[in-house]
BALOBA-1460 file (C-alpha; in Angstrom, 3 decimals):
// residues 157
<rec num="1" residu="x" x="0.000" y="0.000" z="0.000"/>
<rec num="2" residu="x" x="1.288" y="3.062" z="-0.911"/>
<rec num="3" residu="x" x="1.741" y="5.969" z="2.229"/>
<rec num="4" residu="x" x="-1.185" y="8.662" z="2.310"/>
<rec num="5" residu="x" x="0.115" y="10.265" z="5.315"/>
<rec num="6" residu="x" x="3.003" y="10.343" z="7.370"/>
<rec num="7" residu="x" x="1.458" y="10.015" z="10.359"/>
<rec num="8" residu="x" x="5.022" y="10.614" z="12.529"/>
<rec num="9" residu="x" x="5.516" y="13.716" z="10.509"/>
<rec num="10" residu="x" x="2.048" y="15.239" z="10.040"/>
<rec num="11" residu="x" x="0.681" y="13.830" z="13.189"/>
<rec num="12" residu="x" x="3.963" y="13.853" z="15.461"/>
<rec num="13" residu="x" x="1.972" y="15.625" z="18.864"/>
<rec num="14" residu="x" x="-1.171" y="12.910" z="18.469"/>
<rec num="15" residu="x" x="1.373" y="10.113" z="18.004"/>
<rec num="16" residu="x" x="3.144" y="11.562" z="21.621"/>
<rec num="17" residu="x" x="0.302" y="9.532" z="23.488"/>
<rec num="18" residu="x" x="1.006" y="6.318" z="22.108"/>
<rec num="19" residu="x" x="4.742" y="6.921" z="22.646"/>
<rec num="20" residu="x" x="4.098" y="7.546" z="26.140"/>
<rec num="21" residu="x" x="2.470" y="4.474" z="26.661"/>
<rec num="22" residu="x" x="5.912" y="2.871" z="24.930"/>
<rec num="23" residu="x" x="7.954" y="4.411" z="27.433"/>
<rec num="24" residu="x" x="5.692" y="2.890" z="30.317"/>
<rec num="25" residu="x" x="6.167" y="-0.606" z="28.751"/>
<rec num="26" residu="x" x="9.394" y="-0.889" z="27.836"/>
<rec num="27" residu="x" x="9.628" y="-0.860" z="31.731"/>
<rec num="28" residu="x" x="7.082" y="-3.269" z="32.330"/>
<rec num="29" residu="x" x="7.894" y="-6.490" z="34.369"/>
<rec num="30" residu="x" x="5.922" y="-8.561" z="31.253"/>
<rec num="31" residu="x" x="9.179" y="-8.381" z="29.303"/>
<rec num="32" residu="x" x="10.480" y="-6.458" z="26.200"/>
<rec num="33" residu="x" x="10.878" y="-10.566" z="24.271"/>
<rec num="34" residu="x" x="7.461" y="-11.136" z="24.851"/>
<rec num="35" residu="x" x="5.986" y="-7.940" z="24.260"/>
<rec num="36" residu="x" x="7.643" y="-7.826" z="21.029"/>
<rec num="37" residu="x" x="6.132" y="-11.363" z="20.624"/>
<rec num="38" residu="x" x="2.363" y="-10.213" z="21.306"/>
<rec num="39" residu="x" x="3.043" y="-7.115" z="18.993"/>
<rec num="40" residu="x" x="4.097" y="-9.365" z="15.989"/>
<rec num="41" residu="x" x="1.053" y="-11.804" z="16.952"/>
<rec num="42" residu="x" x="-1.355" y="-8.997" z="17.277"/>
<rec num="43" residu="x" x="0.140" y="-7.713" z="14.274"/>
<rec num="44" residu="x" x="-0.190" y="-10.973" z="11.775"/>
<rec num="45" residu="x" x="-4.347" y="-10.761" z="13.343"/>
<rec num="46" residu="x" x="-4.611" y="-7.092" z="12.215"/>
<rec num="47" residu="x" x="-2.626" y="-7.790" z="8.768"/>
<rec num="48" residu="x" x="-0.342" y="-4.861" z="9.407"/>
<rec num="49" residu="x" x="2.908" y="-5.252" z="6.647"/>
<rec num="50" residu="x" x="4.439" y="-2.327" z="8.694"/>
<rec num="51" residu="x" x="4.469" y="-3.673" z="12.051"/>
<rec num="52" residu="x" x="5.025" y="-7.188" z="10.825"/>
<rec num="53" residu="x" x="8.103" y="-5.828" z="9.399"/>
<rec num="54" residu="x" x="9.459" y="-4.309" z="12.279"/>
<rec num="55" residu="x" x="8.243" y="-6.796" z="14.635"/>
<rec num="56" residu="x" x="9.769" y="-9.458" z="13.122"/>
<rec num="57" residu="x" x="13.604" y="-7.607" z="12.535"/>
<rec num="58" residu="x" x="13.359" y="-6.404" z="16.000"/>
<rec num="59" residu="x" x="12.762" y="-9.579" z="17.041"/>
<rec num="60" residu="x" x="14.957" y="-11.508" z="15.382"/>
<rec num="61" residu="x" x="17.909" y="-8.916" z="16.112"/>
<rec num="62" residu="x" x="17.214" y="-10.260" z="19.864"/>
<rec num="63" residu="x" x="17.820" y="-13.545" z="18.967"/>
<rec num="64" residu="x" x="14.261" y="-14.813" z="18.649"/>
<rec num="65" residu="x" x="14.203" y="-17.928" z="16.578"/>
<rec num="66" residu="x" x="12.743" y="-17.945" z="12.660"/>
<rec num="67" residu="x" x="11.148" y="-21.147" z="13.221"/>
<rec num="68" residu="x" x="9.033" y="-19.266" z="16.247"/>
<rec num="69" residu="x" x="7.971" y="-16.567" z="14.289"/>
<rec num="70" residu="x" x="7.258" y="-18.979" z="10.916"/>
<rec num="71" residu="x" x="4.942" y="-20.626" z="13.332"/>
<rec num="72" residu="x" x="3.212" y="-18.154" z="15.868"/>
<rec num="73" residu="x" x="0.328" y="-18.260" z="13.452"/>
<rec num="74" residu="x" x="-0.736" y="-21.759" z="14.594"/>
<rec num="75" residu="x" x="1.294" y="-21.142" z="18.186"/>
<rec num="76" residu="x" x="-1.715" y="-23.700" z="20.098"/>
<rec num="77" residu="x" x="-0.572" y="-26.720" z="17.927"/>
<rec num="78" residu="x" x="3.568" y="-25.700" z="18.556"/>
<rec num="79" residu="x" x="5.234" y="-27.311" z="21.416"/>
<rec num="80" residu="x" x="8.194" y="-24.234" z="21.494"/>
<rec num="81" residu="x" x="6.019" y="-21.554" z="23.155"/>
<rec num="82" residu="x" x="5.876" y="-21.577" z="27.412"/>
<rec num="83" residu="x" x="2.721" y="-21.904" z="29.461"/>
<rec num="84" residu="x" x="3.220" y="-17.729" z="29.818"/>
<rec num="85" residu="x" x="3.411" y="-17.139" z="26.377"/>
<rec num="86" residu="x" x="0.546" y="-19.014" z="25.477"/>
<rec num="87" residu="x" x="-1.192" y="-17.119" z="27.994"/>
<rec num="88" residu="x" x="-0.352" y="-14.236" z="26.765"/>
<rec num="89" residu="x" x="-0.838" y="-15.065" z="23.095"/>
<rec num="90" residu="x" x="-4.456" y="-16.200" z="23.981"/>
<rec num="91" residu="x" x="-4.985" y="-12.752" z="25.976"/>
<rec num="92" residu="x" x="-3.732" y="-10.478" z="23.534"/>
<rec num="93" residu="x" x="-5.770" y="-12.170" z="20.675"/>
<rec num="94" residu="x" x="-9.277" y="-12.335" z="22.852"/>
<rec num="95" residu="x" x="-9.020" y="-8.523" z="23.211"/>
<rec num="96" residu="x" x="-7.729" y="-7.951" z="19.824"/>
<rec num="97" residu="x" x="-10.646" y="-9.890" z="18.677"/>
<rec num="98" residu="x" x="-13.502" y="-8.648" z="21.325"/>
<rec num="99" residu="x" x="-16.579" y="-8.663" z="19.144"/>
<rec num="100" residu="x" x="-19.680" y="-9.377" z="20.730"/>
<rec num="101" residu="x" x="-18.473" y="-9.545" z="24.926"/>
<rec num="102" residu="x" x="-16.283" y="-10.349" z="27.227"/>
<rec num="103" residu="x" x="-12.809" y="-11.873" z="27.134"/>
<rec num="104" residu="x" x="-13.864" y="-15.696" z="27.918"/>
<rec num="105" residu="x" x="-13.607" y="-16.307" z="31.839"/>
<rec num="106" residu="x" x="-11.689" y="-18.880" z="30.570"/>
<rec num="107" residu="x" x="-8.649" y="-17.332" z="28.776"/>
<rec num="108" residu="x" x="-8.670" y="-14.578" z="32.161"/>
<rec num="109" residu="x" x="-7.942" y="-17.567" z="34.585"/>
<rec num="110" residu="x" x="-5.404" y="-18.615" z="32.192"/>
<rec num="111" residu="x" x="-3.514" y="-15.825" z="32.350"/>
<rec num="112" residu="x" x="-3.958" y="-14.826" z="36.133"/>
<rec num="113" residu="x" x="-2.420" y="-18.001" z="36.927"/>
<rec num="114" residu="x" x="0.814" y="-16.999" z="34.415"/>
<rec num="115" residu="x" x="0.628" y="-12.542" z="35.286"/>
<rec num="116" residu="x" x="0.264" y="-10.546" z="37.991"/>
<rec num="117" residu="x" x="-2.584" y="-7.895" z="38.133"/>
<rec num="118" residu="x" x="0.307" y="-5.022" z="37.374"/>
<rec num="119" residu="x" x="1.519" y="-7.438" z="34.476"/>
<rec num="120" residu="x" x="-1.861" y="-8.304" z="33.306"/>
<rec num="121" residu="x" x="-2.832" y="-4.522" z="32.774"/>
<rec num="122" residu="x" x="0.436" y="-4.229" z="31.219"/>
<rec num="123" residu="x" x="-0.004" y="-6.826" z="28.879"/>
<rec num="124" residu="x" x="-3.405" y="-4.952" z="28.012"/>
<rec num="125" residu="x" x="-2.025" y="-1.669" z="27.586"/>
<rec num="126" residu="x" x="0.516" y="-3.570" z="25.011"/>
<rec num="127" residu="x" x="-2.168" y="-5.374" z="23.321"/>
<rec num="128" residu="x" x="-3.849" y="-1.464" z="23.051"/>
<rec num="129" residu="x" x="-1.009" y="0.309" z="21.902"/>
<rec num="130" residu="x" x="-0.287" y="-2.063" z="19.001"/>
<rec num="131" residu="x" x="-3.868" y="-2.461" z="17.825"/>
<rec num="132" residu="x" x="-3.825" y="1.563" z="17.678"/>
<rec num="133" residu="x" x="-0.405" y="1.058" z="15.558"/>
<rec num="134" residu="x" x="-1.473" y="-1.018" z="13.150"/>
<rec num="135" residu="x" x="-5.321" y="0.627" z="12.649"/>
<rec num="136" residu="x" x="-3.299" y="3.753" z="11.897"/>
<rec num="137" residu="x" x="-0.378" y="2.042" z="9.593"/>
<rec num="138" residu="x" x="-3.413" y="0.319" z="7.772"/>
<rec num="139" residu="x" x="-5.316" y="3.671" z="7.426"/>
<rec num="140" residu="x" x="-2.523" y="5.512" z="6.610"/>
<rec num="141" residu="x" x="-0.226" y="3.539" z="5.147"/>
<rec num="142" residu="x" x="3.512" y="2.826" z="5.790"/>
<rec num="143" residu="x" x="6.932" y="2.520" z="4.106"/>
<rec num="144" residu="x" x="6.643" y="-1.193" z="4.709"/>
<rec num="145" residu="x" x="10.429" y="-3.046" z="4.117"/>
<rec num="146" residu="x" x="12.275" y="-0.188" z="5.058"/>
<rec num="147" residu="x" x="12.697" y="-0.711" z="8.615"/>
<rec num="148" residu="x" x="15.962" y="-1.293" z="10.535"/>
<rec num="149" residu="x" x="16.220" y="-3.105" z="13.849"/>
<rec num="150" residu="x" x="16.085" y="-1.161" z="16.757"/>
<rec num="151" residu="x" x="14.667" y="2.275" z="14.684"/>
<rec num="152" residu="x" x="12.169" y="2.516" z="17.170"/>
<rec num="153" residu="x" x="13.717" y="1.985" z="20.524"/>
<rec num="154" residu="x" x="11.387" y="3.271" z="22.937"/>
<rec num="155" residu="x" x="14.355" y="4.756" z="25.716"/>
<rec num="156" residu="x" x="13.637" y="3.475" z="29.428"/>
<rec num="157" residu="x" x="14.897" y="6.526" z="31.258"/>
């Protein structure tokens, strides 16, 4: 898709709120690995090429594994993922994919038994911020391919 906007450059105080919320998780006891792991999820569900993109160089300049990331699509059937990450994985796509109600009771207890409250709001607040970053790349388009690792290195200080 070609770019309509540059959102970063035309919209660069709007975009401030979702950076904010970067800066708060890239501090967050979930994990920067499996953050970056719901992102890329959350962003095959959304079929965002730009965050895919990124996600997946990020990812892989932290040492994540291809075969993980070939896979993540069908992560219940893998045996490589942890009991946390498929916690996660199931949280983050319930409440990308909340038509019609609730999260399932089911997929809650799942992941209260693998978070914390702090880290379950966390992992919420992640799920948010890259649902709102990919509904604008998809609106909006992106330079999709161009990406380097670490070009968007939220700082922790």
């Amino acid at each position: 898709m070609e770019q309509r906007i540059n959102v970063f450059q035309k919209g660069g105080n709007a975009m401030q709120s979702l950076h904010g919320l970067g800066v708060y998780l890239a501090k967050s006891p979930v994990g920067e690995s499996l953050l970056n792991l719901i992102y890329f999820r959350v962003s095959q569900v959304n079929g965002c090429a730009y965050c895919l993109d990124m996600h997946s160089k990020d990812l892989r300049a932290k040492g994540e594994t291809e075969q993980r990331l070939y896979v993540l699509d069908a992560w219940r059937e893998a045996p490589f993922y942890t009991a946390r990450e498929r916690a996660a994985l199931a949280w983050a796509e319930a409440v990308t994919k909340i038509n019609g109600g609730n999260v399932p009771d089911e997929i809650y207890e799942n992941a209260r038994q693998q978070f914390s409250e702090e880290e379950l709001i966390d992992l919420t607040l992640g799920v948010i911020a890259i649902n709102s970053y990919n509904r604008i790349n998809i609106a909006f388009g992106a330079a999709t391919g161009t990406y380097q690792p670490g070009a968007h290195v939220v700082a922790t200080k």
